[in-house]
One Martini backbone bead per residue (centre of mass of N, CA, C, O) as a GRO file, in nm:
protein
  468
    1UNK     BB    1   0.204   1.393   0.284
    2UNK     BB    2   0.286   1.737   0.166
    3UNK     BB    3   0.131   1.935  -0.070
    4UNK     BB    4   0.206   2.233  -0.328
    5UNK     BB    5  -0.020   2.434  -0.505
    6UNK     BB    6   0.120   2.711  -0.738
    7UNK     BB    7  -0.148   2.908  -0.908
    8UNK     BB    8  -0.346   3.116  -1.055
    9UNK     BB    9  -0.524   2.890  -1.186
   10UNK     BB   10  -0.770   2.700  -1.126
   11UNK     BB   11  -0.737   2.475  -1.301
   12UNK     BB   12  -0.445   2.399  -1.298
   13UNK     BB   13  -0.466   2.343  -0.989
   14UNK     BB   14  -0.675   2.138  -0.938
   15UNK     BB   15  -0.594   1.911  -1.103
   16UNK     BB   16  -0.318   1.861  -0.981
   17UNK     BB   17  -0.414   1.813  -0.694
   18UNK     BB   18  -0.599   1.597  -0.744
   19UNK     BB   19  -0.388   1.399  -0.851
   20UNK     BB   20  -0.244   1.366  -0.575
   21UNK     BB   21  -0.449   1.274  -0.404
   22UNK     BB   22  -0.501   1.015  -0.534
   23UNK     BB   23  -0.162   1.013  -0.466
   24UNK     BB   24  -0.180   1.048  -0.131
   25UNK     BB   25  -0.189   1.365  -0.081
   26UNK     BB   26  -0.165   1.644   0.093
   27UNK     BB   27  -0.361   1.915  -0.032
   28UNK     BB   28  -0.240   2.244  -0.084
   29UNK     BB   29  -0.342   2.600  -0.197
   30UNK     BB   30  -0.197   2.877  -0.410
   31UNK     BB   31  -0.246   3.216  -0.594
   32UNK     BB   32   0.053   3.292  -0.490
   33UNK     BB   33   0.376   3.375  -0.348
   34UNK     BB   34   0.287   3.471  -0.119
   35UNK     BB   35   0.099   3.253  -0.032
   36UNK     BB   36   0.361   3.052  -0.049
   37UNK     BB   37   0.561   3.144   0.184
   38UNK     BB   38   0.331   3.153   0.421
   39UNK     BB   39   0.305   2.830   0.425
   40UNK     BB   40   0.606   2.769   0.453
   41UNK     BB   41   0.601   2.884   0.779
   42UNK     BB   42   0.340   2.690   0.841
   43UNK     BB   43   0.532   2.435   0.728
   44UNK     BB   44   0.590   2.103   0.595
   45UNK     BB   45   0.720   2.003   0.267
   46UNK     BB   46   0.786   1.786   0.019
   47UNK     BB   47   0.575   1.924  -0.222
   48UNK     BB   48   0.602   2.149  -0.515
   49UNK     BB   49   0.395   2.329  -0.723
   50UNK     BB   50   0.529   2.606  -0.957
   51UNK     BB   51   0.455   2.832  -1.103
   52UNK     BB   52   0.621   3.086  -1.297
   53UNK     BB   53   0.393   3.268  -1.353
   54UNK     BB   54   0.229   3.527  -1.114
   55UNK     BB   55   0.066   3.731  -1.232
   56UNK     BB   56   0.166   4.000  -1.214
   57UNK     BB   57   0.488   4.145  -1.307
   58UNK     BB   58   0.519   4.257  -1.040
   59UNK     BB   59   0.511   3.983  -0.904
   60UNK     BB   60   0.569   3.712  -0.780
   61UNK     BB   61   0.745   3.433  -0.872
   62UNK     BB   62   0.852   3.109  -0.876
   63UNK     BB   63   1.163   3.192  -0.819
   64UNK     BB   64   1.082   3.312  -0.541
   65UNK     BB   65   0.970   3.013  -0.431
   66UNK     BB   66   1.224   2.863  -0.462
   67UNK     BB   67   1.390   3.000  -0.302
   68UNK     BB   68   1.281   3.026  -0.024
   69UNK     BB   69   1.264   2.679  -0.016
   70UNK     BB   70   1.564   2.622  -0.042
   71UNK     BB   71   1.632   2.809   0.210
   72UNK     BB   72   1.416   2.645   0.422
   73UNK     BB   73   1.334   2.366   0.238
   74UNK     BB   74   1.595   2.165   0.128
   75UNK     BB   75   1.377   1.899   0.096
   76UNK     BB   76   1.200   2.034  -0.098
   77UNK     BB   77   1.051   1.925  -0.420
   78UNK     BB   78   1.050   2.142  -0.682
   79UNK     BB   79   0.815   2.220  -0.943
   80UNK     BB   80   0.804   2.366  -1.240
   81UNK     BB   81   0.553   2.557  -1.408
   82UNK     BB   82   0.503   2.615  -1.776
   83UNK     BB   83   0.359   2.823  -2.087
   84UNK     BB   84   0.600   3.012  -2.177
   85UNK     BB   85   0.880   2.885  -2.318
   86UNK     BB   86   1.059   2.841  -2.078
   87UNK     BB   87   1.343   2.631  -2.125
   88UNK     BB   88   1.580   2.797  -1.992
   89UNK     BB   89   1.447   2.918  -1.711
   90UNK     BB   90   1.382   2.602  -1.622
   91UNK     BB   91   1.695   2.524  -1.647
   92UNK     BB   92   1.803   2.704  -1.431
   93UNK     BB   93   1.628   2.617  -1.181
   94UNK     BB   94   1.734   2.359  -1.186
   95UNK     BB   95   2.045   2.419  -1.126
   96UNK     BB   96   1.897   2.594  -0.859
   97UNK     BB   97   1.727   2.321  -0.738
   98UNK     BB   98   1.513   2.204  -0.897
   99UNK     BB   99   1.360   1.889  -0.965
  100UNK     BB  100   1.177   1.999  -1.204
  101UNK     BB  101   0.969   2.025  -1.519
  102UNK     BB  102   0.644   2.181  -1.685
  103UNK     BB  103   0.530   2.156  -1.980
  104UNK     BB  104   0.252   2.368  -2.097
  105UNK     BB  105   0.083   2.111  -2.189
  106UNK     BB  106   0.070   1.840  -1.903
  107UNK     BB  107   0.053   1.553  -1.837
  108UNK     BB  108  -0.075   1.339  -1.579
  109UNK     BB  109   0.147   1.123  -1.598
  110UNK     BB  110   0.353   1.321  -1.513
  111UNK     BB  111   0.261   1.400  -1.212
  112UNK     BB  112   0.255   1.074  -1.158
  113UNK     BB  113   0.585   1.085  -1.213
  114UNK     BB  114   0.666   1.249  -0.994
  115UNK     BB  115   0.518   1.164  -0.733
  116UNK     BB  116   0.654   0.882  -0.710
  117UNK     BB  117   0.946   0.978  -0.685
  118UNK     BB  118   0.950   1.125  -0.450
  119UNK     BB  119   0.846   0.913  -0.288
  120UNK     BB  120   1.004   0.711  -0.298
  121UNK     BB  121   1.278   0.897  -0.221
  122UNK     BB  122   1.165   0.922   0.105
  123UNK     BB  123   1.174   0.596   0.148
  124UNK     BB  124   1.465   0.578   0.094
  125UNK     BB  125   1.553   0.771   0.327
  126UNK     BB  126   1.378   0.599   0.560
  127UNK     BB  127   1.421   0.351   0.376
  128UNK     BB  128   1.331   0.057   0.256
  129UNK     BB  129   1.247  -0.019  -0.069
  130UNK     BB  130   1.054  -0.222  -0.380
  131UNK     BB  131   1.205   0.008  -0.571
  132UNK     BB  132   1.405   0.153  -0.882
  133UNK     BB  133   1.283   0.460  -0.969
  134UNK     BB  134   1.420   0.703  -0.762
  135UNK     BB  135   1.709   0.596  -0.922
  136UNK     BB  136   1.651   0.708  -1.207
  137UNK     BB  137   1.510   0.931  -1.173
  138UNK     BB  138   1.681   1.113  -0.988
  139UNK     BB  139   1.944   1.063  -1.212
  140UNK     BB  140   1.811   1.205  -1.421
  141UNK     BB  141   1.763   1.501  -1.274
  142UNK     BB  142   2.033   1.547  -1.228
  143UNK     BB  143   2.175   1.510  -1.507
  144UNK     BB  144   2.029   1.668  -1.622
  145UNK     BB  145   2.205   1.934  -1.628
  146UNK     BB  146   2.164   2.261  -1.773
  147UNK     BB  147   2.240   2.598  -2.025
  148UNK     BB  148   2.302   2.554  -2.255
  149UNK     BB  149   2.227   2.535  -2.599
  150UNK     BB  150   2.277   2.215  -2.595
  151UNK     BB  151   2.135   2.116  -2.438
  152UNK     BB  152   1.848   2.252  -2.448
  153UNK     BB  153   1.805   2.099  -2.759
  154UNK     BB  154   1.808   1.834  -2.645
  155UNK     BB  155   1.556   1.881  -2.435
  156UNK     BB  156   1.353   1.944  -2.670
  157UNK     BB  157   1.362   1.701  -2.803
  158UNK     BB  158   1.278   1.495  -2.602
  159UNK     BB  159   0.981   1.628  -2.582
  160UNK     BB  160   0.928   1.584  -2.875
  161UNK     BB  161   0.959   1.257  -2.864
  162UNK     BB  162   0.831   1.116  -2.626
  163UNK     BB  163   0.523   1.152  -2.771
  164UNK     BB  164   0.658   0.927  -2.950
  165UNK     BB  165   0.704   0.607  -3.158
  166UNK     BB  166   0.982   0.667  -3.228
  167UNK     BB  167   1.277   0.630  -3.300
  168UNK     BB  168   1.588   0.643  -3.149
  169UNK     BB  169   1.915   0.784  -3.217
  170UNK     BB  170   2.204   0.765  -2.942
  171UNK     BB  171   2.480   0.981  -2.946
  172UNK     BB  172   2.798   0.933  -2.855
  173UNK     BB  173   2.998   0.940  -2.589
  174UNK     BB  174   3.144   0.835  -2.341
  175UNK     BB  175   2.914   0.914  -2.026
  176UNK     BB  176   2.707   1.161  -2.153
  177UNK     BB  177   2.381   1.040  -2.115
  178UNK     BB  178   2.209   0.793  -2.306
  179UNK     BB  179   2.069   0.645  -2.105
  180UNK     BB  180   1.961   0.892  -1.938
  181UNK     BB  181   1.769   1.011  -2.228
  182UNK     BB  182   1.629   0.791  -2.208
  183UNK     BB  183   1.469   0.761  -1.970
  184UNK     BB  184   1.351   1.040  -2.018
  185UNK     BB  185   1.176   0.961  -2.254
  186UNK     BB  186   0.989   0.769  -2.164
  187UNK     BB  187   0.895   0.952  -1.860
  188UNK     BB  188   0.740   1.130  -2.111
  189UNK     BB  189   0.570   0.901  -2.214
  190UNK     BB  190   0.296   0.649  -2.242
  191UNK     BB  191   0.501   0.423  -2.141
  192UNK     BB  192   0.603   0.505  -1.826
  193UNK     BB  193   0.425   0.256  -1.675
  194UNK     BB  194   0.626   0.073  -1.831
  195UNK     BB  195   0.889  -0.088  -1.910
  196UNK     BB  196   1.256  -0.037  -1.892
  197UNK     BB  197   1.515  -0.137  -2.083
  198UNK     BB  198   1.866  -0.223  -2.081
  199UNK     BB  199   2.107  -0.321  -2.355
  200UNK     BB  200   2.427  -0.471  -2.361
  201UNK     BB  201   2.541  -0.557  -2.649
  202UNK     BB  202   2.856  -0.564  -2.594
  203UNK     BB  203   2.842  -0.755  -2.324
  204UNK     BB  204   2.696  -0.977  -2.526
  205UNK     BB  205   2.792  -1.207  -2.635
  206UNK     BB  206   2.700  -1.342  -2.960
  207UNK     BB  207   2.581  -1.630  -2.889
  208UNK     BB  208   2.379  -1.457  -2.676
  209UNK     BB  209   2.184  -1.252  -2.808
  210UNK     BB  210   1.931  -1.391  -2.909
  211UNK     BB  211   1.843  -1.529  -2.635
  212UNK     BB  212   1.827  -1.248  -2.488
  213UNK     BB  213   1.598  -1.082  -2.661
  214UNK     BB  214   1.400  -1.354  -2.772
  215UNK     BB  215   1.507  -1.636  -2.621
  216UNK     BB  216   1.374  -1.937  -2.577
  217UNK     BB  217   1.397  -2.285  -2.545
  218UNK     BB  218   1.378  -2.594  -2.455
  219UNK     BB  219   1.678  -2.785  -2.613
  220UNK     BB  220   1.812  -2.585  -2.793
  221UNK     BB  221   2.061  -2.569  -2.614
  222UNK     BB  222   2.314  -2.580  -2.436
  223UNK     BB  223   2.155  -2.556  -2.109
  224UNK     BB  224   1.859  -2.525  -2.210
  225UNK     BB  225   1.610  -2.632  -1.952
  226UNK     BB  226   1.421  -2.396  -2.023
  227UNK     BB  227   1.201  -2.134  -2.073
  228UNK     BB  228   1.278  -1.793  -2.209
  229UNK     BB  229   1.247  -1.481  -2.220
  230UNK     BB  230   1.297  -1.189  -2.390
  231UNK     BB  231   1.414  -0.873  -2.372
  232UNK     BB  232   1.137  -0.759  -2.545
  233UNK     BB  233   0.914  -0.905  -2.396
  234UNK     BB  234   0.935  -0.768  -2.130
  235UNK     BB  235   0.905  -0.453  -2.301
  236UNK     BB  236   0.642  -0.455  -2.338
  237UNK     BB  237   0.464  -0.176  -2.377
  238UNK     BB  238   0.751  -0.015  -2.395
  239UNK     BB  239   1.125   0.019  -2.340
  240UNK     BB  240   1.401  -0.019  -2.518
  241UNK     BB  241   1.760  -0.033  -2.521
  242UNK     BB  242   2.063  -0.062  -2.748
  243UNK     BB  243   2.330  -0.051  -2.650
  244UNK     BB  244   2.592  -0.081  -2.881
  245UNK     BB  245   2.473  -0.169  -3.144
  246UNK     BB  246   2.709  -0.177  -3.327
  247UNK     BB  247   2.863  -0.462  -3.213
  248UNK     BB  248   2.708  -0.639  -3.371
  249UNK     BB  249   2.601  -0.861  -3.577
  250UNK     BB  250   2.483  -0.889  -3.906
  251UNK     BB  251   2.328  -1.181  -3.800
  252UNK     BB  252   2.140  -1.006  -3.626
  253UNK     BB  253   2.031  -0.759  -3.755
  254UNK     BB  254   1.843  -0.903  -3.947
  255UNK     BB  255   1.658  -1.021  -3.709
  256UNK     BB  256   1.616  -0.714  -3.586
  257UNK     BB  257   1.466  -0.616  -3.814
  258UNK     BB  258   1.236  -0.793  -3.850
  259UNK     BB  259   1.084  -0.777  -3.594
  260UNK     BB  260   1.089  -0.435  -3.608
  261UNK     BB  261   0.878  -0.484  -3.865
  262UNK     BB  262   0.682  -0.706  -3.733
  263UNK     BB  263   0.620  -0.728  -3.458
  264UNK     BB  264   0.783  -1.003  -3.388
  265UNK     BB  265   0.897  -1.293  -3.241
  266UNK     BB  266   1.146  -1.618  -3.207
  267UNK     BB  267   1.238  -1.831  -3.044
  268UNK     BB  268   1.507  -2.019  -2.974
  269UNK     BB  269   1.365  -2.305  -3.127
  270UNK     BB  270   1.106  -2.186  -3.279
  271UNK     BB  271   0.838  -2.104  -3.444
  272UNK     BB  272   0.671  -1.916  -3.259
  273UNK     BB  273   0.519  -1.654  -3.255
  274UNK     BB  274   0.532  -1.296  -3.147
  275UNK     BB  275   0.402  -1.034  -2.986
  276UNK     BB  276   0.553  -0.652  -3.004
  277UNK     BB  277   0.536  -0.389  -2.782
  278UNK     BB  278   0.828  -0.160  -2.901
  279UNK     BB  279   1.026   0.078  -2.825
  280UNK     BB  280   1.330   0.204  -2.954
  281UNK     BB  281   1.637   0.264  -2.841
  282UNK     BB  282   1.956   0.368  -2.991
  283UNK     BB  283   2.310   0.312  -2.918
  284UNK     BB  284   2.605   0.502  -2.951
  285UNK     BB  285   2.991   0.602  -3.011
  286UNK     BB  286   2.992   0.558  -3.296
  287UNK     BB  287   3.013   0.593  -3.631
  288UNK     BB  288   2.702   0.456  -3.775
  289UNK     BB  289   2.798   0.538  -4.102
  290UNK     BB  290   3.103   0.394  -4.104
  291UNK     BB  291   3.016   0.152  -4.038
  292UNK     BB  292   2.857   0.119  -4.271
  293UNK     BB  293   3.060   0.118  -4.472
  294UNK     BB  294   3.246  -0.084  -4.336
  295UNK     BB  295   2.999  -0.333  -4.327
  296UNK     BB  296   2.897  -0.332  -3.982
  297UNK     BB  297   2.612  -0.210  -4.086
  298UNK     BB  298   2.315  -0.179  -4.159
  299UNK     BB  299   2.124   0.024  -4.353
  300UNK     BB  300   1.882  -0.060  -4.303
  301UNK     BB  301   1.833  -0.059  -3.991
  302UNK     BB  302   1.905   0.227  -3.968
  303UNK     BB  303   1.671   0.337  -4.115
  304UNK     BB  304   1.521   0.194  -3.863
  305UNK     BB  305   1.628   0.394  -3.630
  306UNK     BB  306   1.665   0.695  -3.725
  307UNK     BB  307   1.402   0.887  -3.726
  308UNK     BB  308   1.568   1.016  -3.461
  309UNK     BB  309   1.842   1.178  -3.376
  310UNK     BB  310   2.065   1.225  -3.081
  311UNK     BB  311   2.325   1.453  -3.000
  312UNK     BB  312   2.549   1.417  -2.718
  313UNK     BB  313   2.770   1.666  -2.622
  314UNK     BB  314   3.079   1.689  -2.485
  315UNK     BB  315   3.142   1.857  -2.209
  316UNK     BB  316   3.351   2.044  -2.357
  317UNK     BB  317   3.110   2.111  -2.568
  318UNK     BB  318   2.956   2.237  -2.225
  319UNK     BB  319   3.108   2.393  -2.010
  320UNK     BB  320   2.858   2.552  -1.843
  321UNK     BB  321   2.765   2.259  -1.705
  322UNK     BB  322   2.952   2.167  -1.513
  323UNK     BB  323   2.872   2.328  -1.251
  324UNK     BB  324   2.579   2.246  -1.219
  325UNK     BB  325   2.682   1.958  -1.165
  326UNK     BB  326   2.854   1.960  -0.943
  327UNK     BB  327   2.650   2.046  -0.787
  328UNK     BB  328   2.451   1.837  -0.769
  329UNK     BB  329   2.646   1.613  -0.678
  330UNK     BB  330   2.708   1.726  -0.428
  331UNK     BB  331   2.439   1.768  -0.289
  332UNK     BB  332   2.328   1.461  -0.313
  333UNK     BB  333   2.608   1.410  -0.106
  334UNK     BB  334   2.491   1.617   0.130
  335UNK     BB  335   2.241   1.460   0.187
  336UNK     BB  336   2.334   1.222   0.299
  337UNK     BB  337   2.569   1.344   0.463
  338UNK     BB  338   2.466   1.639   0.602
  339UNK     BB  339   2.703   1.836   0.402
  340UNK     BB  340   2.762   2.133   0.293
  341UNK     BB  341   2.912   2.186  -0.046
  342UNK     BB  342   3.172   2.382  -0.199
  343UNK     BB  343   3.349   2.617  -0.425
  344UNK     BB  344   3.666   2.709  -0.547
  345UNK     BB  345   3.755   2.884  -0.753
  346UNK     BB  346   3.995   2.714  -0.837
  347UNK     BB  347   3.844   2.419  -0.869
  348UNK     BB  348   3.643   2.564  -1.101
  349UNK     BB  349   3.860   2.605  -1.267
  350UNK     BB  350   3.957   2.308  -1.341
  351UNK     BB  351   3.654   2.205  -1.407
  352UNK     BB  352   3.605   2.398  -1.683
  353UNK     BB  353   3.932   2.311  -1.816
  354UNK     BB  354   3.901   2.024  -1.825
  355UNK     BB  355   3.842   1.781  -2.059
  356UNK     BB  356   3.673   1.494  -1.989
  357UNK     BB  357   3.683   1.223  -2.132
  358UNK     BB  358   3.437   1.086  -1.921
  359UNK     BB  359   3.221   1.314  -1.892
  360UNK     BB  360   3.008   1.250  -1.646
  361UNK     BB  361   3.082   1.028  -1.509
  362UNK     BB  362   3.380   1.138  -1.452
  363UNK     BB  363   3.261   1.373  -1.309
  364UNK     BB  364   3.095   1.248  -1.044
  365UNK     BB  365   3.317   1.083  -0.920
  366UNK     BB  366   3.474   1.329  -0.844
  367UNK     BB  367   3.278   1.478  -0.682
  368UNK     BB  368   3.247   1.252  -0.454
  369UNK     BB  369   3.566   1.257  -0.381
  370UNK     BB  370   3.555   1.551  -0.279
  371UNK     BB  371   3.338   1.553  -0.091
  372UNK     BB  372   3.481   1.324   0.101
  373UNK     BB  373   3.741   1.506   0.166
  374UNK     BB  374   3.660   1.755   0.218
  375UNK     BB  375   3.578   2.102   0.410
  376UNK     BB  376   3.295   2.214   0.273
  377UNK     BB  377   3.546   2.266   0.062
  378UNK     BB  378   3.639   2.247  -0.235
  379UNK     BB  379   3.958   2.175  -0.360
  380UNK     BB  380   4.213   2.086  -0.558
  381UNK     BB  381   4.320   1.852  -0.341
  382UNK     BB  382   4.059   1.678  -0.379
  383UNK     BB  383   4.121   1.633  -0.692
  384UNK     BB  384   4.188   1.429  -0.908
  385UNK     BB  385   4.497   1.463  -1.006
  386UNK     BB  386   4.420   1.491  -1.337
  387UNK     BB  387   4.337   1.738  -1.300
  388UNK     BB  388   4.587   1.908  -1.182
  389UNK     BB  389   4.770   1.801  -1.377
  390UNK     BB  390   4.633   1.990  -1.650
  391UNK     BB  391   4.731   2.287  -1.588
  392UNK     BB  392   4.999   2.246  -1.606
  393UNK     BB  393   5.019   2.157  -1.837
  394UNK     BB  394   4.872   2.385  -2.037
  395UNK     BB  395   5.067   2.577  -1.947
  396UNK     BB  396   5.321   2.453  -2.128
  397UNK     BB  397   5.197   2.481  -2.387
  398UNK     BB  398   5.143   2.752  -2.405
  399UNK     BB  399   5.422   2.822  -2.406
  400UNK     BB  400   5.503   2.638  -2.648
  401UNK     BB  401   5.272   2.821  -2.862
  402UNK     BB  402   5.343   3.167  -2.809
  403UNK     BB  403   5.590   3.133  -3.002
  404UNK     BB  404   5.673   3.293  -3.330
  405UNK     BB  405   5.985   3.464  -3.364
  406UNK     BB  406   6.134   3.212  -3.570
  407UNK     BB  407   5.855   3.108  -3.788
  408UNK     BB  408   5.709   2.920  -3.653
  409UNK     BB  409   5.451   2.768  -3.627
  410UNK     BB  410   5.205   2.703  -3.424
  411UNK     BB  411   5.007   2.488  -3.289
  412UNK     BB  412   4.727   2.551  -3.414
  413UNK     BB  413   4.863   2.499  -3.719
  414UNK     BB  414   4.934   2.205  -3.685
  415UNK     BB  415   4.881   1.886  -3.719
  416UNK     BB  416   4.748   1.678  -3.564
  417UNK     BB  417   4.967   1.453  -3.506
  418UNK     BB  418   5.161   1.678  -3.381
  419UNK     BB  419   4.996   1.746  -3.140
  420UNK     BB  420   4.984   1.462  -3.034
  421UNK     BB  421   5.306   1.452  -3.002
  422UNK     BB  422   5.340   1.692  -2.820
  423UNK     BB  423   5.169   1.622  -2.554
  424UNK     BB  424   5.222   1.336  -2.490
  425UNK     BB  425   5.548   1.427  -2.424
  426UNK     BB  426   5.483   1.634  -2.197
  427UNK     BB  427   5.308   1.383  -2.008
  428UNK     BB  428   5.574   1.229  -1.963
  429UNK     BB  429   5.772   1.458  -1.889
  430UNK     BB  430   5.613   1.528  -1.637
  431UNK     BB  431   5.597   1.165  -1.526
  432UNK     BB  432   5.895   1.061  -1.574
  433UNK     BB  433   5.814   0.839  -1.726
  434UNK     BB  434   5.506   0.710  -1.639
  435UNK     BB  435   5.282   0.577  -1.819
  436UNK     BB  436   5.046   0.529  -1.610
  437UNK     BB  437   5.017   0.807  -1.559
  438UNK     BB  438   4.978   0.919  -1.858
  439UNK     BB  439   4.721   0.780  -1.902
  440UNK     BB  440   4.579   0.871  -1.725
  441UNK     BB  441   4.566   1.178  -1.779
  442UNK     BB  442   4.478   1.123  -2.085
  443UNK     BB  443   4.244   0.897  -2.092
  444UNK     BB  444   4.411   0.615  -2.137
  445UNK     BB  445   4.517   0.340  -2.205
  446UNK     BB  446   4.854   0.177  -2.226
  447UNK     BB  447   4.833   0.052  -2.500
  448UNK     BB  448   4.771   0.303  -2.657
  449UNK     BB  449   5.003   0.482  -2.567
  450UNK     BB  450   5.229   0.287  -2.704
  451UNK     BB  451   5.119   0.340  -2.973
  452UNK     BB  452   5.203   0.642  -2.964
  453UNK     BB  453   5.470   0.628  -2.910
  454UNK     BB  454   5.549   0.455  -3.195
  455UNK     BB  455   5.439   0.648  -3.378
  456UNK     BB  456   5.617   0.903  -3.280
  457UNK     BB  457   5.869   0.851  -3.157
  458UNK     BB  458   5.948   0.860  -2.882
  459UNK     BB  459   6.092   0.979  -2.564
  460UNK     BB  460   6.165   0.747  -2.275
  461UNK     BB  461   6.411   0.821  -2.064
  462UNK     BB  462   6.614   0.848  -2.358
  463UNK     BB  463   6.417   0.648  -2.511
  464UNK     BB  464   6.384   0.537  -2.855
  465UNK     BB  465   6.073   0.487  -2.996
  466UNK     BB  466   5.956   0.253  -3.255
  467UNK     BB  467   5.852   0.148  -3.519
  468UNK     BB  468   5.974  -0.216  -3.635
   0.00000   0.00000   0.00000
């Protein structure tokens, strides 16, 4: 497989380049974009490292390379390295096609963490891989990118906290992509070539959580019929990710904060301490304050998770990146199934202006299913119907609030309860009280529903419903 490094420093290049050969790849270099413009027409590249400033300004730079290649070889994998501090111009790169960014001056074992990715993700598409790193890694490189100022940040903080063995507490509603920003800080930190753990709190019985993480002794427990390793032991010289650590008991908190200060743990039925060297994160959707007020959660702990706090921000609040998520989101579906997929302006307009209650993960799947029903052009009927129907109530609360020549406040002005009740009552009202429809609309659950409409006291198809 052929690589190109792009780069006008000669030390730069070279640096890369071997690099690169070491990691099997035939590797040829060129020292300004136009000779890598001449080099793209004269084979087939794989991989292509290309900084971002090439010689003087007159001359062309890297993002001239990008288009280029964009459009002549859209399987070429192309990663921009900058020294100039452009983190939003390389995020704006990654969104208009490139696969990663590399900011200068920047680890070996980056270049070698890039290289993998692309391997792996070429033999995935060739056939079986018999590792699951190029999924990781490409839905990482896929779902990161955003041009916000708010995502800029978070990819900032991520860069900055990599290179460190600090603790970080991952905030944020579900969906956000707290798991994938925790992938992202292993896979840039010196750790990366160790094991990445990902362990949901919330999903382990409350009785097998210990046995989970510090592992058991054979006869410990009913059924523990061997010796079994827990998962902090796995993560050993890696991370392990604990997301919904709120979830958790007081009686284990303990057990885990005890452990991650002494660095050992002691498995269930056990005297014999081992030792871990593991970093932490932490991630959680809940206010991890509140739950501490409310006795919910160890103070020492937080305080012992958190010396890097990362607040994920919901899609709503960064809708500029919504579409360059589902321009990705399209593409990846396009290479798999070979054919190139755009959006409709309408499309666009419903995808900025959807609430997206499920986040990334929502906006995801439904580009995936959009894709798939499209005629290479998603247009509003491909898109599920509760984005569609999103629209029309928008446009109704619109008219709804935007008299105000009676003298009542608009809705603006309205305390948050009422405007609760009147949107629920809305969405009834548009889907002819079908509460499943409704909470469908709503991103909640039936039963979560039926607490708003007593709580409201609303009426559905003309019965007042209310708390009894």
């Amino acid at each position: 497989m052929k690589a190109l490094v792009v780069d006008d420093e000669a030390p730069i290049r070279d640096v890369v380049a071997e690099v690169l050969r070491t990691e099997g790849w035939s590797v040829s270099e060129a020292d300004s974009a136009t000779r890598a413009i001449e080099m793209l027409r004269e084979d087939e590249w794989a991989l292509v490292f290309c900084d971002v400033k090439l010689g003087s300004d007159s001359d062309p730079d890297g993002y001239t390379v990008l288009r280029q290649f964009t459009k002549e070889q859209p399987e070429a994998q192309i990663i921009l390295m900058t020294g100039h501090g452009s983190a939003v111009g390389a995020l704006d790169a990654v969104a208009s096609g490139a696969y990663d960014y590399l900011m200068k001056p920047f680890a070996i074992e980056e270049v070698q963490s890039i290289s993998r990715a692309v391997r792996s993700g070429i033999e995935k598409r060739a056939g079986p891989t018999t590792g699951d790193l190029q999924l990781h890694v490409h839905t990482s490189d896929i779902e990161l990118v955003g041009r916000s100022s708010a995502f800029v940040e978070v990819m900032k903080l991520v860069g900055r906290v990599a290179g460190t063995n600090l603790p970080v507490l991952i905030t944020g509603e579900s969906g956000t992509g707290k798991e994938i920003v925790a992938r992202a800080i292993h896979q840039r930190s010196n750790r990366a070539d160790k094991a990445f753990v990902a362990v949901n709190c919330g999903a382990i019985p409350s009785e097998l959580i210990e046995s989970e993480l510090f592992g058991h002794v054979r006869g410990s427990f009913t059924g523990a019929d061997r010796d079994r390793a827990g998962l902090l032991q796995e993560a050993d010289g890696g991370t392990i990710l604990l997301d919904e650590i709120t979830e958790t008991t007081l009686a284990f908190q303990v057990k885990l904060l005890r452990a991650l200060q002494e660095g050992e743990i002691r498995r269930v039925g056990s005297n014999h301490t081992i030792n871990v060297d593991v970093r932490v994160i932490a991630a959680t959707n809940r206010d991890v304050e509140a739950e501490m007020r409310a006795g919910r959660f160890r103070q020492d702990l937080l305080y012992r998770l958190n010396a890097v706090t990362l607040y994920l921000p919901p899609l709503r609040e960064r809708r500029e990146d919504i579409m360059p998520m589902a321009k990705f989101f399209a593409k990846r579906w396009a290479k798999e199934g070979e054919r190139p997929v755009s959006f409709s302006a309408e499309a666009i307009d419903l995808l900025e202006n959807y609430y997206w209650p499920g986040n990334i993960r929502e906006l995801e799947n439904s580009i995936i299913r959009a894709a798939a029903l499209c005629d290479q052009i998603v247009c509003p009927e491909d898109l599920p119907e509760r984005i569609r129907d999103s629209q029309a109530i928008a446009a109704e609360a619109a008219r709804d609030g935007s008299s105000s020549s009676d003298g009542k406040p608009s809705e603006v002005m309205l305390p948050l309860s009422e405007i609760e009740s009147r949107h629920v009552a809305r969405v009834l009202a548009f889907t002819n009280g079908n509460k499943q429809a409704a909470a469908r609309i709503l991103g909640i659950d039936r039963t979560t529903l039926q607490r708003m409409i007593k709580r409201h006291k609303l009426e559905v198809n003309g019965n007042k419903e209310g708390m009894k």
